[in-house]
N, C-alpha and C positions, 0 to 999 in steps of 0.2 A: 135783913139785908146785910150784906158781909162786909165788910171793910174796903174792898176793891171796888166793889161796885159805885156807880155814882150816886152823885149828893141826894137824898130822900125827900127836896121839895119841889115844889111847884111855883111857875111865874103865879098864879092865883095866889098859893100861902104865901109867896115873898111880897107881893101886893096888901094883903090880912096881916102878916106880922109889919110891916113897916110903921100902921099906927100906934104901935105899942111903944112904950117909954123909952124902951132900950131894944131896939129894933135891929143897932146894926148888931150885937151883940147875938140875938136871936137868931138873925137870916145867916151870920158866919158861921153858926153853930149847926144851923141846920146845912151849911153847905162844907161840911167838914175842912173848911181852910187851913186845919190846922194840921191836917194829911198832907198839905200840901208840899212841893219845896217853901223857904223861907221866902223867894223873890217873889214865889204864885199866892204864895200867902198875905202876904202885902199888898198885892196887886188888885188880888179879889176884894180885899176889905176895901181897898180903896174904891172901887164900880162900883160895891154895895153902895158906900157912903156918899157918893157923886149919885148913884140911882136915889138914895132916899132924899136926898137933899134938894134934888131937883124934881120931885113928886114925878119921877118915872114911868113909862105906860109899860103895858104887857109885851110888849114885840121887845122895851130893853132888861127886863128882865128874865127874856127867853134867851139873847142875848149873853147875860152875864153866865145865866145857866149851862149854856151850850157850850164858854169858855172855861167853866168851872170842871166841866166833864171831863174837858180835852186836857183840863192841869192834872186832875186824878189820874189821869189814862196816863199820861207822860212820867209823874211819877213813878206810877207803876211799874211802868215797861223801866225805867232808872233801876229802881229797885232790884228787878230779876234780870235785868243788864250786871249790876254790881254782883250780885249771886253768881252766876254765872260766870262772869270772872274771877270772882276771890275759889270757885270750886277747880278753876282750870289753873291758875296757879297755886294752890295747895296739889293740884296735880302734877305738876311739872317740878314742884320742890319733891317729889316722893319718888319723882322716877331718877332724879339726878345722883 
């Protein structure tokens, strides 16, 4: 799976890792938050931790999933928004 693409889990594994010791540490990692910007990145950890805490059902951790997408996605399109600009004024410094 490439980098762009979305997070590699499932509402079921995010259900399967939350019994584990260190669960939120698990499900962030499998939901690359750390791709994220800094504010989506805080934000996600925070739903993870509001969803493990209050023993969450499948519909909110398809939920968290669906939001997690939309943060990757928005990054993304950030990303090649900034490229796109730093290449059109490296352009515009060259013709001047």
């Amino acid at each position: 799976m490439s980098t762009n693409e979305s997070p590699d889990i499932s509402a079921a594994a995010m259900i399967a890792l939350r019994a584990q010791p260190d669960a939120l540490k698990a499900i962030t990692a499998r939901l690359r938050v750390k791709e994220m910007g800094p504010a989506d990145h805080i934000r996600t950890k925070h739903e993870v931790k509001a969803w493990i805490e209050s023993q969450g059902d499948v519909g909110e951790a398809e939920a968290i999933l669906t939001r997690a997408r939309a943060r990757h996605e928005l990054q993304r399109t950030q990303n090649i928004t900034q490229k796109m600009t730093e290449r059109q004024q490296r352009g515009q410094r060259m013709g001047d």
